[in-house]
C-alpha positions as CSV (number, residue, x, y, z in Angstrom):
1,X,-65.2,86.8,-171.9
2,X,-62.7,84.3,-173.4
3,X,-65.4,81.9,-174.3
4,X,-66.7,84.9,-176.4
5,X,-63.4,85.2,-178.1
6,X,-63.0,81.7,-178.6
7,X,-66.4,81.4,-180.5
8,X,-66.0,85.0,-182.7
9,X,-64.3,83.7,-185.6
10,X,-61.3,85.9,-186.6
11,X,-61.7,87.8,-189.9
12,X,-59.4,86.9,-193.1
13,X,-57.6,89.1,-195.5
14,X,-60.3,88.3,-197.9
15,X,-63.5,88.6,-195.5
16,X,-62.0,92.1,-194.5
17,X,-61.4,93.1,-198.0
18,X,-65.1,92.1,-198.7
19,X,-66.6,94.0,-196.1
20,X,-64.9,96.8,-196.9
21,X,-64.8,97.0,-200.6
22,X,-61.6,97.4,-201.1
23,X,-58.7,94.6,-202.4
24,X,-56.7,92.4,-200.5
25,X,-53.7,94.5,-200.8
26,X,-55.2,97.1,-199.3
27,X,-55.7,95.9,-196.4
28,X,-52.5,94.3,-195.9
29,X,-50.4,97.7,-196.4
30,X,-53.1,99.1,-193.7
31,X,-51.9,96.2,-191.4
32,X,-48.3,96.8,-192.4
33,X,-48.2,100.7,-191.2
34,X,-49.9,100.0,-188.4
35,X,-53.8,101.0,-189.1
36,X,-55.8,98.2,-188.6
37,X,-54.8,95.2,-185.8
38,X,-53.8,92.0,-187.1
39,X,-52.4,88.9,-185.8
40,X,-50.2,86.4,-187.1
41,X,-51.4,82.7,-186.9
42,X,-50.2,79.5,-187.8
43,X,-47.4,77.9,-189.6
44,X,-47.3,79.9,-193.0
45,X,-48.1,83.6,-189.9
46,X,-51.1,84.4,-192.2
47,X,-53.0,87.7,-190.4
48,X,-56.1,87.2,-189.3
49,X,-58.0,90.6,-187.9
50,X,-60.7,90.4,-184.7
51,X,-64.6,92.0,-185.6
52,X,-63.5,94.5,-182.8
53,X,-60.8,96.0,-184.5
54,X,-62.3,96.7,-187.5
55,X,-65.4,98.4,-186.3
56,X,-62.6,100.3,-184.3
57,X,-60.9,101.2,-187.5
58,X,-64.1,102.3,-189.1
59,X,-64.8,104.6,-186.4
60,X,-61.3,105.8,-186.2
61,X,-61.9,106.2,-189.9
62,X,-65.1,108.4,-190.0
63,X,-64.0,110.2,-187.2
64,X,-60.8,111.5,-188.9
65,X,-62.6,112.4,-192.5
66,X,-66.0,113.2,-191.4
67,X,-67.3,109.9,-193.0
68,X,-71.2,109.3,-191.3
């Protein structure tokens, strides 16, 4: 299982943004209040979001507007 985590890359601001279609701001104030997991890496604490996550916020997401 950690050998898993070690080889799934973690997502950027930018790659999450893309996937998403929305802008990088976006989700940065979702990280900020809390709605999507981030962590803070390296020297400059840039966030950095696991695949997991996000397909949890999607479903959290469709789930709480009725989104198929």
């Amino acid at each position: 299982m950690v050998q898993d985590e070690i080889l799934t890359p973690l997502l950027t601001v930018r790659d999450v943004a893309r996937l998403l279609r929305v802008h990088n701001n976006t989700v940065r104030r979702w990280s900020d209040r809390g709605l999507l997991q981030s962590y803070r890496i390296g020297p400059r604490n840039e966030r950095r979001f696991k695949r997991e996550d996000l397909v949890a916020f999607i479903s959290d997401y469709k789930s709480m507007y009725g989104v198929e």
